[in-house]
Structures are given as C-alpha cells and as structure tokens.
RODO-2510 file (C-alpha; in nm, 4 decimals, decimal comma):
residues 436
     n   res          X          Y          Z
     1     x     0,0000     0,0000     0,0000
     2     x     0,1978     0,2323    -0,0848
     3     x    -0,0604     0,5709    -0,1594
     4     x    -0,3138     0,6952     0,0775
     5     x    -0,5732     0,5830    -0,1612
     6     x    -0,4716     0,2644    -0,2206
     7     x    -0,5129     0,2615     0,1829
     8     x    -0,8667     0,3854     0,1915
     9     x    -1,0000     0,1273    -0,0968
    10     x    -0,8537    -0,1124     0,1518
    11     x    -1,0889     0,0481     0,4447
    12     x    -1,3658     0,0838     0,2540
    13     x    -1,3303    -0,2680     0,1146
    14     x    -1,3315    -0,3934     0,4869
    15     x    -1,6367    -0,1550     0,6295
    16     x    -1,8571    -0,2378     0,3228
    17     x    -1,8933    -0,6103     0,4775
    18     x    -2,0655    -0,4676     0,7663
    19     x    -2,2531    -0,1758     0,6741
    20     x    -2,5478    -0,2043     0,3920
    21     x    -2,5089    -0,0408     0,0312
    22     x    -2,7257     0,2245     0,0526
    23     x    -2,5619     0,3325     0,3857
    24     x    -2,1909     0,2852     0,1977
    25     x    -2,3498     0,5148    -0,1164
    26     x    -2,5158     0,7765     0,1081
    27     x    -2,1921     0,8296     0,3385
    28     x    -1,8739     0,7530     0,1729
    29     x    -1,9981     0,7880    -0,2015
    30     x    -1,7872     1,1767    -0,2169
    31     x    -1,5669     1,0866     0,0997
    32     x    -1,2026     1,1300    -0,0416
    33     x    -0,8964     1,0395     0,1408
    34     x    -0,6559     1,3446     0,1958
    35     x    -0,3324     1,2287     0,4190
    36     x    -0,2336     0,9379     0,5669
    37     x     0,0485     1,0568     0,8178
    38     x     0,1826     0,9727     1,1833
    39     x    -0,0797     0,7485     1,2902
    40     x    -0,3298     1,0154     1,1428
    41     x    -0,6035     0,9793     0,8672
    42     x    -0,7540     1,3013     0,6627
    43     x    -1,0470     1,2607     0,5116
    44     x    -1,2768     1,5172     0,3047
    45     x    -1,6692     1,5294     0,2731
    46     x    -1,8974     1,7169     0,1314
    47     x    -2,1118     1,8601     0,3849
    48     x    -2,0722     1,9135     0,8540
    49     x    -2,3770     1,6910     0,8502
    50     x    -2,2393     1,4328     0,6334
    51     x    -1,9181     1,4758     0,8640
    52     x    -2,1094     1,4293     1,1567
    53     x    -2,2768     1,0591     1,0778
    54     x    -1,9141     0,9567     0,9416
    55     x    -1,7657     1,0351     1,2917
    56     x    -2,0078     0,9261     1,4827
    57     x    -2,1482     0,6164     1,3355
    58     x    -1,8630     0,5241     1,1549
    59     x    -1,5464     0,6414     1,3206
    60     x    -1,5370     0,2957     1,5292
    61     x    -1,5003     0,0789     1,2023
    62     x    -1,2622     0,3347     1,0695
    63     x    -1,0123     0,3327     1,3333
    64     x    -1,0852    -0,0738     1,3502
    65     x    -1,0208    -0,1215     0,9951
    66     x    -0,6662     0,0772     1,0333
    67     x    -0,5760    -0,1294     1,3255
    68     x    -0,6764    -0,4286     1,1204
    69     x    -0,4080    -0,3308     0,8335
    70     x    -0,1346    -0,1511     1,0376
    71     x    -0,1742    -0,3053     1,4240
    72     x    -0,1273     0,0124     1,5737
    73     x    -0,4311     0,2635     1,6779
    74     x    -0,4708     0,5906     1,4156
    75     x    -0,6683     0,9364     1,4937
    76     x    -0,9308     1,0129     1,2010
    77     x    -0,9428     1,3860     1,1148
    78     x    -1,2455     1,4597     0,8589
    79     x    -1,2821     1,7728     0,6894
    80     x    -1,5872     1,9364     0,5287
    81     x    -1,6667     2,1453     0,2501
    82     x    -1,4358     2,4513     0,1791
    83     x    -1,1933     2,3409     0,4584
    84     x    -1,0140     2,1405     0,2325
    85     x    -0,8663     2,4108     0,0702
    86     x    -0,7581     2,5544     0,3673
    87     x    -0,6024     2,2571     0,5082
    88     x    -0,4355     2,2205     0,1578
    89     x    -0,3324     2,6128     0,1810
    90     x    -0,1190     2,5752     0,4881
    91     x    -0,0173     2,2031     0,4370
    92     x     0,2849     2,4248     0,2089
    93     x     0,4618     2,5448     0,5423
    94     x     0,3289     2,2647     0,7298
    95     x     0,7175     2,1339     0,7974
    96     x     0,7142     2,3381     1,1089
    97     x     0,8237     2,0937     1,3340
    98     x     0,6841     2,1898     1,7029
    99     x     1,0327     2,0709     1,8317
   100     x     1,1476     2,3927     1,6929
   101     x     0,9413     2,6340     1,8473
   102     x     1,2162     2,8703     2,0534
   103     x     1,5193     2,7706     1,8607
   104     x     1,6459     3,0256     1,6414
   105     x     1,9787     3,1987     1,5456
   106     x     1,8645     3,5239     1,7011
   107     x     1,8246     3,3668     2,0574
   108     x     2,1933     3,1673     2,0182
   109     x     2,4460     3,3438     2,2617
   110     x     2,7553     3,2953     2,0340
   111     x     3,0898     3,2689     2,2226
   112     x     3,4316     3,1575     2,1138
   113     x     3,3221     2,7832     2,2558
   114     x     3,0489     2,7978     1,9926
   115     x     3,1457     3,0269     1,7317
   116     x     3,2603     2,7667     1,4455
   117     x     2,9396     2,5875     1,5036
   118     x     2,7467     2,8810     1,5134
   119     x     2,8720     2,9902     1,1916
   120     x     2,8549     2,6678     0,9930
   121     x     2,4947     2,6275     1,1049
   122     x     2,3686     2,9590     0,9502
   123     x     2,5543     2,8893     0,6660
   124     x     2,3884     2,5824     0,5863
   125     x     2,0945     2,7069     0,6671
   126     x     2,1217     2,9923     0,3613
   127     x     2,2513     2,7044     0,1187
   128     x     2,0911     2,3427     0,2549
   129     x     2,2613     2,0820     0,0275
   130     x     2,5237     2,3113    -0,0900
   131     x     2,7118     2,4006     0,1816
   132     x     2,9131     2,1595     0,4579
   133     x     2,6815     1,8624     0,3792
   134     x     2,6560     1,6627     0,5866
   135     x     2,7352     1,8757     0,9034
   136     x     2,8102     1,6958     1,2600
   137     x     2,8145     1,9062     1,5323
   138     x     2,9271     1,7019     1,8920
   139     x     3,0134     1,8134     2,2397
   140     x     2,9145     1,7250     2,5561
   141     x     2,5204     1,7643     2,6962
   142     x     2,3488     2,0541     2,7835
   143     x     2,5892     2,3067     2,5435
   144     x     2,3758     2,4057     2,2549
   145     x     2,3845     2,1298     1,9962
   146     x     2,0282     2,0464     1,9804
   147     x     1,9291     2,4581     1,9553
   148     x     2,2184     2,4834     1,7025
   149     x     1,9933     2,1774     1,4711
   150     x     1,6612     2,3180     1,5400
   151     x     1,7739     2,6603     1,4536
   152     x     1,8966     2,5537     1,1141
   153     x     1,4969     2,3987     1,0133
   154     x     1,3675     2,6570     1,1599
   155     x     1,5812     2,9015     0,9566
   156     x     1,5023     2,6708     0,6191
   157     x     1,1594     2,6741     0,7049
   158     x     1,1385     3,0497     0,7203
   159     x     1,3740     3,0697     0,3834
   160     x     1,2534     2,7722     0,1985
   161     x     0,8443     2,7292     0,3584
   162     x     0,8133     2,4436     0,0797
   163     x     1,1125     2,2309     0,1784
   164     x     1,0034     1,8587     0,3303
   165     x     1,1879     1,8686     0,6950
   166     x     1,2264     1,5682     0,9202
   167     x     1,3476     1,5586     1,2909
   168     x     1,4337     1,2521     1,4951
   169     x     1,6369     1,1488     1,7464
   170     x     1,8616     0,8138     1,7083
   171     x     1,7105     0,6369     2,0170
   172     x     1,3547     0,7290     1,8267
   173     x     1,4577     0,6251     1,4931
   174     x     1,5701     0,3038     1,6558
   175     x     1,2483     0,2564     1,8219
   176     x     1,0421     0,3736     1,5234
   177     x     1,2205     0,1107     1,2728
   178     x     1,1512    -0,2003     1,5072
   179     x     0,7608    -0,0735     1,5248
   180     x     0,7433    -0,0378     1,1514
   181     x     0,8654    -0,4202     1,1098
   182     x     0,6866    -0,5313     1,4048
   183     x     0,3771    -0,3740     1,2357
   184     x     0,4019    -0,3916     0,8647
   185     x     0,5072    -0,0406     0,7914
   186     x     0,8407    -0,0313     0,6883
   187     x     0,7956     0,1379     0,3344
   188     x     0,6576     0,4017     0,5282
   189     x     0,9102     0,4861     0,7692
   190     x     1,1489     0,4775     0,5130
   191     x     0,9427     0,7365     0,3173
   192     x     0,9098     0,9151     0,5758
   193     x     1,3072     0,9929     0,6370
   194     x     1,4092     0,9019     0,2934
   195     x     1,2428     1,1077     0,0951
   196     x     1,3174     1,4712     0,2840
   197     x     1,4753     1,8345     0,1894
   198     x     1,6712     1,8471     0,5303
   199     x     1,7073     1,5886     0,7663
   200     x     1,7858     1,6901     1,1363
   201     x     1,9073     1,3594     1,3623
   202     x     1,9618     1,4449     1,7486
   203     x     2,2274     1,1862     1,9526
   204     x     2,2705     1,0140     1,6623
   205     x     2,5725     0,8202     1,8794
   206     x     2,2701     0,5985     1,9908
   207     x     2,2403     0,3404     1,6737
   208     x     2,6136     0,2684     1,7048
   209     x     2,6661    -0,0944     1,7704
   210     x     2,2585    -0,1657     1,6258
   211     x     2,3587    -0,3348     1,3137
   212     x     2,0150    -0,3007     1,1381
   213     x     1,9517     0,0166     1,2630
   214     x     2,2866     0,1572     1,1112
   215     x     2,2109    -0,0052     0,7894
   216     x     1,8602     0,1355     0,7476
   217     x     2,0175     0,4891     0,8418
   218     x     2,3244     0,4109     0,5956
   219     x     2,0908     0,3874     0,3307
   220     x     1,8082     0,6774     0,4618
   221     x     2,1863     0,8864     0,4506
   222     x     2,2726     0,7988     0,0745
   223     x     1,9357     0,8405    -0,0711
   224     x     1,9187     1,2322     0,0730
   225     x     2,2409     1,2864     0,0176
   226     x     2,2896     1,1713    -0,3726
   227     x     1,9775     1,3639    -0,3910
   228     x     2,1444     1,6733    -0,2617
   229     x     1,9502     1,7276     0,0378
   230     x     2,1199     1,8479     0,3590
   231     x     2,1617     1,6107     0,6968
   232     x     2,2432     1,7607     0,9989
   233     x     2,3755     1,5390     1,2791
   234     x     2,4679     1,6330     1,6655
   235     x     2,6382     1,3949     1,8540
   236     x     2,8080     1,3480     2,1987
   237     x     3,1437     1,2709     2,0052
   238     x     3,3025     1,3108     1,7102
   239     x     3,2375     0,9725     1,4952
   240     x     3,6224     0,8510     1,5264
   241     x     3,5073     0,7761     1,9261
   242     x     3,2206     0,5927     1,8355
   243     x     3,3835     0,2301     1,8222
   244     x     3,0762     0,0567     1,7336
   245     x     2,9912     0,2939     1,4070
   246     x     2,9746     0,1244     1,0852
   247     x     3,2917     0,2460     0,9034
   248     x     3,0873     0,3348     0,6423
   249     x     2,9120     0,5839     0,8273
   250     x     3,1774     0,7085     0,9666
   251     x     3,3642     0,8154     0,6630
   252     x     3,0002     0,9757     0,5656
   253     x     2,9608     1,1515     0,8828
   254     x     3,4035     1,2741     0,8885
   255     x     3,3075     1,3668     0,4720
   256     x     3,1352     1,6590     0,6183
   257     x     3,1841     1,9264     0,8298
   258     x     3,2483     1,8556     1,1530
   259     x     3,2039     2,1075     1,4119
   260     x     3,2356     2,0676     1,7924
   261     x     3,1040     2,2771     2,0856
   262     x     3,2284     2,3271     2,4372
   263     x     3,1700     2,4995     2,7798
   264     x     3,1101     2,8436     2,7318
   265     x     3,3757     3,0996     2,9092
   266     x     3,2522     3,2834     3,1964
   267     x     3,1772     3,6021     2,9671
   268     x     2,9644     3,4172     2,7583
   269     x     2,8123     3,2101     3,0168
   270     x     2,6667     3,5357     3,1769
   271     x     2,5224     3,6600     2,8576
   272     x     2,3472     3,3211     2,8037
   273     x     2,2037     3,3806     3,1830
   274     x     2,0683     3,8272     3,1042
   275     x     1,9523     3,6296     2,7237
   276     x     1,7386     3,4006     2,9229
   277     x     1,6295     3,5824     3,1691
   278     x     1,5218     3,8791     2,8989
   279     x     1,2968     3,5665     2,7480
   280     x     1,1562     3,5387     3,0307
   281     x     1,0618     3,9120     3,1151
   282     x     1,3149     3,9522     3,3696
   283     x     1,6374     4,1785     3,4236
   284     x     1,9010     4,0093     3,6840
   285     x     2,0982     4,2216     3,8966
   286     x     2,4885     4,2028     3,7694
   287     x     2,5502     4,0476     4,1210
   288     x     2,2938     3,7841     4,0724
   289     x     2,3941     3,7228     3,6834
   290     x     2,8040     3,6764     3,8199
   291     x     2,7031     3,4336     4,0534
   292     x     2,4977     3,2115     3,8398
   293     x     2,8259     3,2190     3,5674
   294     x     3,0819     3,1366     3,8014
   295     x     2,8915     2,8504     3,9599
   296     x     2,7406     2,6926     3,6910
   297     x     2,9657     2,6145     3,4546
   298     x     2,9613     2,3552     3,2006
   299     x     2,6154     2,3397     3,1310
   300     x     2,3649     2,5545     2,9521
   301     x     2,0813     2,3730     3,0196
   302     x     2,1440     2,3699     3,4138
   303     x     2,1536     2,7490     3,3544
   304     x     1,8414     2,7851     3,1715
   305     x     1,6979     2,5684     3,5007
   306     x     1,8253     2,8634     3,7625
   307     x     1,7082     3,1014     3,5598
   308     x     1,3532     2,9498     3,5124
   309     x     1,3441     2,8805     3,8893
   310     x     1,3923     3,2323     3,9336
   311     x     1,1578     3,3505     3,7421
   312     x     0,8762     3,1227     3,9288
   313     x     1,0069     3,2723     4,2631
   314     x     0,9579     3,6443     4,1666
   315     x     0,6286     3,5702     3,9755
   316     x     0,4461     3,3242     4,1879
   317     x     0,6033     3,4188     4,5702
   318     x     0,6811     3,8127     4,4504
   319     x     1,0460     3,7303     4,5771
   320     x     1,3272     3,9582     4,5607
   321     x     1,5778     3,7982     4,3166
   322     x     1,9451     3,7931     4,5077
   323     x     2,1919     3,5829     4,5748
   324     x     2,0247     3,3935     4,8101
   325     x     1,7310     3,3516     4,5689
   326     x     1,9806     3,2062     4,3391
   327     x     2,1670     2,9637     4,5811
   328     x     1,8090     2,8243     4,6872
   329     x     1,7507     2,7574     4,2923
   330     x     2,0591     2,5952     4,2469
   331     x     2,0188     2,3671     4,5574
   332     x     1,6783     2,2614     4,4391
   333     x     1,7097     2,2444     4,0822
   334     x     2,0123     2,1392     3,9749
   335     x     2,1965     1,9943     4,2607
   336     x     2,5679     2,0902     4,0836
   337     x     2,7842     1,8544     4,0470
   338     x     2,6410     1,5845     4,2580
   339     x     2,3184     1,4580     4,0283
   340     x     2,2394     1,1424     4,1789
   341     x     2,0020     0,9432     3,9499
   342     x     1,7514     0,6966     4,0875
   343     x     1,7488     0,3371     4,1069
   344     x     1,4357     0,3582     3,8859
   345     x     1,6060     0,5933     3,6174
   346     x     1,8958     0,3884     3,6227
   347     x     1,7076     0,0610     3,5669
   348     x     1,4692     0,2222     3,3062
   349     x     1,7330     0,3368     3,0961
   350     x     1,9577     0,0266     3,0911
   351     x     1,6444    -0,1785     2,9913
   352     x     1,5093     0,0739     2,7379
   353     x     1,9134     0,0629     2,5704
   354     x     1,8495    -0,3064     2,5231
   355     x     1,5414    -0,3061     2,4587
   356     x     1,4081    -0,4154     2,7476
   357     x     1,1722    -0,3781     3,0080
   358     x     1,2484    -0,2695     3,3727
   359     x     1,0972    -0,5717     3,4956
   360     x     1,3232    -0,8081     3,3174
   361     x     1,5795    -0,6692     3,4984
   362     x     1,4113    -0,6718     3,8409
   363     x     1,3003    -1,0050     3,7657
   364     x     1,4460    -1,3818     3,7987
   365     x     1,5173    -1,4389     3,3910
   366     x     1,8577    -1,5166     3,3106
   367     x     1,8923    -1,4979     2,9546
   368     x     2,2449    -1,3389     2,8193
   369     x     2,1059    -1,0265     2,7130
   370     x     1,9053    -1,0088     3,0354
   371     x     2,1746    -1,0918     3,2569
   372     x     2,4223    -0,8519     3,0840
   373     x     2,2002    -0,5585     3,1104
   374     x     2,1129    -0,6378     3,4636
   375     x     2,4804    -0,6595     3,5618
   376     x     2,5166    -0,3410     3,4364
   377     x     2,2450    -0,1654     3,6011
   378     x     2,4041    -0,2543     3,9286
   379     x     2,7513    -0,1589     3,8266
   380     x     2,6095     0,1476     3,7209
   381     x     2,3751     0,1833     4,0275
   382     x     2,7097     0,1492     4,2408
   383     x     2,8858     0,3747     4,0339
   384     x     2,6483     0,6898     4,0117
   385     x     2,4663     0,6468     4,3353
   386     x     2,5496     0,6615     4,7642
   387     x     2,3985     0,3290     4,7845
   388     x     2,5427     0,0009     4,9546
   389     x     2,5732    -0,2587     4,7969
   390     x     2,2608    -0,3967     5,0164
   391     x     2,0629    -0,1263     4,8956
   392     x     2,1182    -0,2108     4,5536
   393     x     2,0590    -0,5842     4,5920
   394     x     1,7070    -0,4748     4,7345
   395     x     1,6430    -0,3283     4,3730
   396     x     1,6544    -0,6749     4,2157
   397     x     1,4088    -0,9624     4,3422
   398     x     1,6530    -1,2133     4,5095
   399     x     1,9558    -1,0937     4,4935
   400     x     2,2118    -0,9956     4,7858
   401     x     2,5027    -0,7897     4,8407
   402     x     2,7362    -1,0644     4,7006
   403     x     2,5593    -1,0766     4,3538
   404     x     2,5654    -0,7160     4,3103
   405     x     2,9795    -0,7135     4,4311
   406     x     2,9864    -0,9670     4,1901
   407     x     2,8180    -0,8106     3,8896
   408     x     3,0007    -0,4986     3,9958
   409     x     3,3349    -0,6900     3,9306
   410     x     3,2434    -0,8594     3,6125
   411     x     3,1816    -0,5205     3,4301
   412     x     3,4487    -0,3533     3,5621
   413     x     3,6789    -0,6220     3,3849
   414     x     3,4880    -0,6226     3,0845
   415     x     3,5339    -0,2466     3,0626
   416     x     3,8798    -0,2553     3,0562
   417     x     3,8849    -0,5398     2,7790
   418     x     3,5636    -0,4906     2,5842
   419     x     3,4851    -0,2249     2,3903
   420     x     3,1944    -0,3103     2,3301
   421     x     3,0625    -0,2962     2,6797
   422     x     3,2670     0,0059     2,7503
   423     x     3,1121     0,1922     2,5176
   424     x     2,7371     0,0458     2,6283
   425     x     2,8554     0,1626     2,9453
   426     x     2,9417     0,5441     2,8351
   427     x     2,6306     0,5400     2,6334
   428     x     2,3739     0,4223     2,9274
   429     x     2,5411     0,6823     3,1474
   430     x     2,5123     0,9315     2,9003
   431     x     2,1408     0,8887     2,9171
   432     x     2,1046     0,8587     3,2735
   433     x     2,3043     1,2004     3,3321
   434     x     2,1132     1,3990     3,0542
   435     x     1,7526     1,3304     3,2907
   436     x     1,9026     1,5449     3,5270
***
C-alpha cells in the first residue's frame, strides 16, 4: 500500500462487509482520502452533517479497519466542505516541526566555545545541500547542539516554507524502525526519512553498535544525500570515538563538516544567563547574573533551570531575586555537580538501551542479554549512586550484596577489555546524566 488511496480502498473494502449499500453510497460515495500521516487519517466530505454521521457512526469501524491493516491505533481527522482548501493552503509550510518552536539563530548566545558551530549552522541554513553537507556538530550535553539543529529547520523553514523537513532522534529512529517491522510499515518509515529536503538527527551516537539500525540509516543517509539534500547530525562525540559505528558511516559523517562545541567561558556564560532571563521578562541584577556564571559552569541547560526557577520565585512568591534567591535555585534544581540518578532511572534506561523492560531486569530471567544488562544496572547503580551494595541488591528480586559485588566486578573487567561494553557503558550513562 503504498498511496493513501490505495489505503482507503482497503478500508472501505473492509467496512462495506458490515454496513449495507445504501448506507456505503449515502456516506462515503464523495468521501475522499486526503493524508495518511503519523498514525493520522484526513479525510474530506462534502457537507458538517455528512461529517457528523461519518464520525459518529462510523469512526469505530474506521479506526478498527486501520488497526486491522497496520496493528497500531490511528486518529481520524475529517474535513468538510471549503476546509479542504484551507487545510491544503497551509499544508505548504506545514514542515514546522513543534520541536522547533524557541530555537532560532537570534536567541543563540555565540561565544568563542560555539562560534565555528554557530557559523557553519547559519551557513547551511542559507545554502541546505550546498554548503558543509553533511554537518556533525558534537560536544558534551546541555551546550547548545540540539538549539544549534533546530535553529537551522527553523531558519530553512522560514527561507525555503516548501522544503520537506524531518526531525528525529537516534534512540527514536531506533524505536520507530523495530515498530514499523513489528507492524508492517516499513515502506513508510522509510518514506518518511528518505524522501526529505533536510534531515535533522539528534544523539545520533545511539544506533552505534545496532547493526540493522545503522544499515537502514546508511541507506536513509545515501538516498538524501545523492539527492542533494542536507543532513544535519549532533552527537556526543566526534564519529572517530564511536567504536561501534559502521565504518561506512563514519567516513560519511568525517566527509562533512564537523564542528564541535564546548563549555562556554565565563563572559559568555553570563550573557546566556541576562539572554534568558530577557525571554523570560526579567532583568538580573549584575551580582545575581556573576554568581549564576561562576557557579554553573559547564552546562547551559542547568543554567536555563536557575534562571527558570527564578523567574517562578519572583512571579508566583513576589520574591526579591538575590543571591540567596539564586543559591536556593541551584540547591533545588540542579543539585551541581552531585546529580544522583535513581534506582528507577537507572534501571529504566539500561532496559530501554536493550530493549528491554524494567521488569526483566528486576526479575528472575537469566537470559544473556538479560543478565548482561542487569549486571550493568548494578555496576552502574554502584557507580552513580550513595547506595550500599545492600541497597542495591534490594532493587533486584533475590539478589544480595554478594551478587551485586559480583556483577560490579564482572563489568568492571569487561570495561577494561571490551569495547563493546565500555562503550554500552558510556552510552547508558550518558542517558542517565542527561535526565538530570
């Protein structure tokens, strides 16, 4: 099925068995299919009334008959009479991804941590597919990468409203290719990334070491790029530290530009703090604005916290911002320094890197990809949290201290002479630390 049509002949073809002809002429005679798209059907009728009976005597068998062909639940949208045309009208700047709402050049403090980045984004955002294609920009979290990818489609959308833009992140385009298999619907993920003006992939570091995953992006890569569409990629690292990338898609990813970002200086990080806080409606005294800079300082998303937190205090208690205002946000918000993760959050996000539910880990299963993942929950548990190694047993359903020393030990030799799992291990952390 490869047109919405196509799709809709197959709906009607399974309603008709259960509804009589003259009800199937009267209602759906001048029903047209418009879009098929994220788990979303358009449709078109003639007439509100005509609208009405379709939703509300129909819209069951609809959404049924979807489920039947894609196994996976769908929202029905139905449009009457001259709305079509409006729909239609602003379907042309309709790439506005809400993920870019906010981001733009104009609200990017540049600094020299940034400034290459900075300026290879806006160029390729004046000349997509022209300039630095594709363009990798890595650093650490929380310094501007993801505003510095958003900015650009936001930017092409403005310059270029017709332009087809996709947005995903690698742990979602992981997650989004196993649904499409497990449900039938691969040509349609892959049309959905393939065929794009500018693709924009977030953490893209997560498919390393997913074989399938990297081929399906290998190939999503060429077909954009021999098209002479632009790819932007952010990372965490640059691809030569990525030890389970593809070489292929490393020498695709190192055949662009690559541009890295770091800490801001303290001059730039207190401009980021009076550019936030002007968002926000509110001018910092230069005391309070020095002391954010100087203690905060690796992290532009911890800063955006204070200054948020601030913000609720003077609006919502009418406090006086000063310094003690802004030690209180920092102790409550962002805990510098010393972000201690949960057993929960740990747990989650090992199973959800495997693929995997926290249960199975909790649980008394012992397959090899069970009992790997488990092992390194607790190593990690050990690692990035005050607990004993009691307290971490009591996380897992029969097991004692011994089993987690034990666990603890394995990994910590494995790390030293697997890749591999070292790399798992830097990649699991990664995502624990950027929940804080």
């Amino acid at each position: 099925m490869d047109s919405v049509a196509e799709i809709w002949k197959s709906i009607l073809e399974i309603i008709s068995k259960d509804i009589t002809p003259t009800a199937y002429n009267t209602w759906f005679a001048d029903c047209e299919p418009v879009e098929l798209d994220d788990c979303k059907l358009v449709l078109h009728t003639t007439t509100d009334f005509k609208r009405g009976i379709i939703q509300t005597r129909f819209g069951g068998m609809i959404k049924a008959a979807l489920a039947e062909l894609f196994s996976c639940d769908f929202e029905i949208q139905i449009l009457a009479g001259d709305e079509l045309e409006e729909y239609l009208s602003h379907k042309k700047g309709s790439e506005h991804l809400p993920e870019m709402d906010g981001y733009t050049f104009d609200r990017f403090v540049v600094g020299p941590s940034n400034k290459f980045a900075h300026a290879a984004a806006v160029a390729v955002a004046e000349n997509p597919g022209k300039t630095y294609n594709p363009l990798f920009i890595y650093g650490n979290s929380g310094l501007g990468k993801t505003h510095l990818l958003l900015a650009i489609g936001e930017e092409i959308h403005t310059r270029y409203p017709e332009k087809k833009i996709a947005y995903v992140k690698g742990d979602e385009f992981t997650n989004q290719m196993i649904q499409s298999v497990q449900s039938g619907t691969a040509e349609e993920f892959r049309h959905k990334y393939r065929n794009v003006d500018l693709l924009l992939v977030d953490d893209i570091q997560f498919i390393a070491g997913k074989q399938a995953i990297q081929e399906e992006f290998f190939h999503t890569f060429n077909n954009i790029y021999e098209a002479g569409h632009q790819i932007v990629i952010t990372s965490d690292r640059p691809p030569l530290e990525m030890s389970l990338l593809d070489d292929r898609l490393r020498t695709r990813f190192e055949g662009g530009l690559m541009a890295d970002v770091q800490p801001p200086d303290i001059e730039t990080r207190m401009a980021i703090i009076r550019n936030k806080a002007a968002q926000l409606g509110m001018l910092l005294p230069d005391d309070v604005v020095e002391y954010i800079g100087e203690n905060i300082t690796a992290n532009i998303r911890q800063i955006e916290g204070v200054v948020k937190r601030l913000t609720a205090y003077k609006e919502i208690l009418n406090d006086t911002i000063t310094i003690n205002s802004v030690k209180r946000a920092i102790k409550d918000v962002i805990r510098i320094g010393e972000y201690i993760p949960t057993p929960e959050i740990i747990i989650e996000e090992t199973a959800r890197y495997y693929s995997l539910t926290a249960e199975d880990l909790r649980g008394q299963r012992r397959s090899k990809k069970i009992a790997m993942a488990r092992q390194i929950s607790m190593y990690l548990m050990r690692s990035l949290t005050n607990l004993s190694l009691l307290d971490i047993g009591g996380q897992y359903e029969g097991r004692n201290h011994s089993t987690v020393l034990n666990s603890v030990r394995k990994v910590e030799e494995l790390i030293k002479n697997d890749q591999e799992v070292a790399s798992t291990v830097r990649d699991i952390s990664s995502n624990i630390n950027s929940r804080s």
